[in-house]
C-alpha positions in Angstrom: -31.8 -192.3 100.7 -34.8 -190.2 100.2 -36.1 -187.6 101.9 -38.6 -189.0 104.3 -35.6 -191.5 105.1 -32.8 -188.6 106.0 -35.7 -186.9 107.9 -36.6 -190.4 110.5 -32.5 -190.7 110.4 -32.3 -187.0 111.7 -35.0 -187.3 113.9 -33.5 -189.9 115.8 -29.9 -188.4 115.7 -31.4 -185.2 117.2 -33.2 -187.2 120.2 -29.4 -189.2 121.0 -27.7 -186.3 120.5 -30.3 -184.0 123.4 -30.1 -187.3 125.4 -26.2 -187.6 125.6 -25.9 -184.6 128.0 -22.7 -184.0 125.2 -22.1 -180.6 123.7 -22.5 -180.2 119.9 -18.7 -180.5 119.0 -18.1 -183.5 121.4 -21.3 -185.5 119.9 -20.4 -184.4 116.2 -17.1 -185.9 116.6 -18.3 -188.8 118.4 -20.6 -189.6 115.5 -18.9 -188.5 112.5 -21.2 -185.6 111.9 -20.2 -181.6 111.3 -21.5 -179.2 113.9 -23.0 -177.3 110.3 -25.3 -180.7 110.0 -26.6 -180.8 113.4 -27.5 -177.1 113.9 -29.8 -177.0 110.5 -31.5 -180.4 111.7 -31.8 -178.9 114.9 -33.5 -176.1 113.0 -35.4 -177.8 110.9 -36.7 -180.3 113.1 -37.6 -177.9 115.3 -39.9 -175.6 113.1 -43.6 -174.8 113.8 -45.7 -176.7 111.2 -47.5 -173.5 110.9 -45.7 -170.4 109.8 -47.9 -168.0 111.9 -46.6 -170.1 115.4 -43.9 -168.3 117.4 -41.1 -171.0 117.6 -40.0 -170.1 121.1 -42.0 -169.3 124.0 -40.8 -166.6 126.1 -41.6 -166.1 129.7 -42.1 -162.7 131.5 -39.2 -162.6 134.0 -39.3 -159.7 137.2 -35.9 -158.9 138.5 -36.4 -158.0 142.5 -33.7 -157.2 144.7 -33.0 -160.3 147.2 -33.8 -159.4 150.9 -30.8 -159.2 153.0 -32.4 -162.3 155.0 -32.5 -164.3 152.6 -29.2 -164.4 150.0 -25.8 -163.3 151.1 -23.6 -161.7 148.7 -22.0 -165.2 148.3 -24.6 -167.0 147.4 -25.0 -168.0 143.8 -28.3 -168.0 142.0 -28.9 -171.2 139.7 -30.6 -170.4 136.3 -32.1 -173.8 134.7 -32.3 -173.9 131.0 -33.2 -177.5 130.2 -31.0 -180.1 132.0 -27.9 -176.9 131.6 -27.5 -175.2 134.8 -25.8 -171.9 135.3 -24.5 -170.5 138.2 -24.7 -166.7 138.6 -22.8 -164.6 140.9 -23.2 -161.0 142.4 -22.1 -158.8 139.6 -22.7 -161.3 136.6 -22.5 -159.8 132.9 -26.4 -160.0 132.0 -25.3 -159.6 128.5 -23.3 -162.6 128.7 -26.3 -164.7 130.6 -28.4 -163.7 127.6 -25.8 -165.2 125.3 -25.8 -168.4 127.1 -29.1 -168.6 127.2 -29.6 -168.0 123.5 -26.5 -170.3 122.7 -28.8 -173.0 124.8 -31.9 -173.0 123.0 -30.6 -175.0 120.4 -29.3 -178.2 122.2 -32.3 -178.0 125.0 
């Protein structure tokens, strides 16, 4: 197979594996694959064609305090990252959140 093959093979294993909603273990296993193969397509796939392009876009993000009317201590806060979800309570870890988030990048 050479390389402009492997690369249209990749491509389309990267676009099942984002639409199957699996996680990276679960769809490796499903299709044969090592998570070690998946996470350098992802990354190689996913490169700017430029080297002077950022390859992720960050977003400004203002932490307020939540007005008593508003949110009870209860109520959790839903962070979206892709089609991933994350409920966050009162007292989360924010170092953990960040992890998540980080960990989400790759697969969203």
């Amino acid at each position: 197979m050479d390389k402009q093959q492997r690369l249209q093979e990749w491509s389309a294993r990267i676009t099942d594996f984002k639409s199957s909603g699996l996680t990276m273990s679960a769809w490796c296993q499903a299709h044969g694959q090592t998570i070690h193969q998946l996470k350098y397509w992802l990354r190689k796939l996913n490169e700017p064609s430029s080297s002077t392009s950022s390859s992720a876009n960050w977003v400004p993000l203002a932490i307020h305090s939540p007005s008593a009317e508003f949110s009870s201590p209860s109520s959790p806060l839903t962070v979206r990252v892709g089609h991933v979800g994350i409920e966050v309570q009162v007292g989360f870890n924010p170092n953990l959140l960040r992890e998540i988030v980080r960990a989400l990048e790759l697969s969203c």
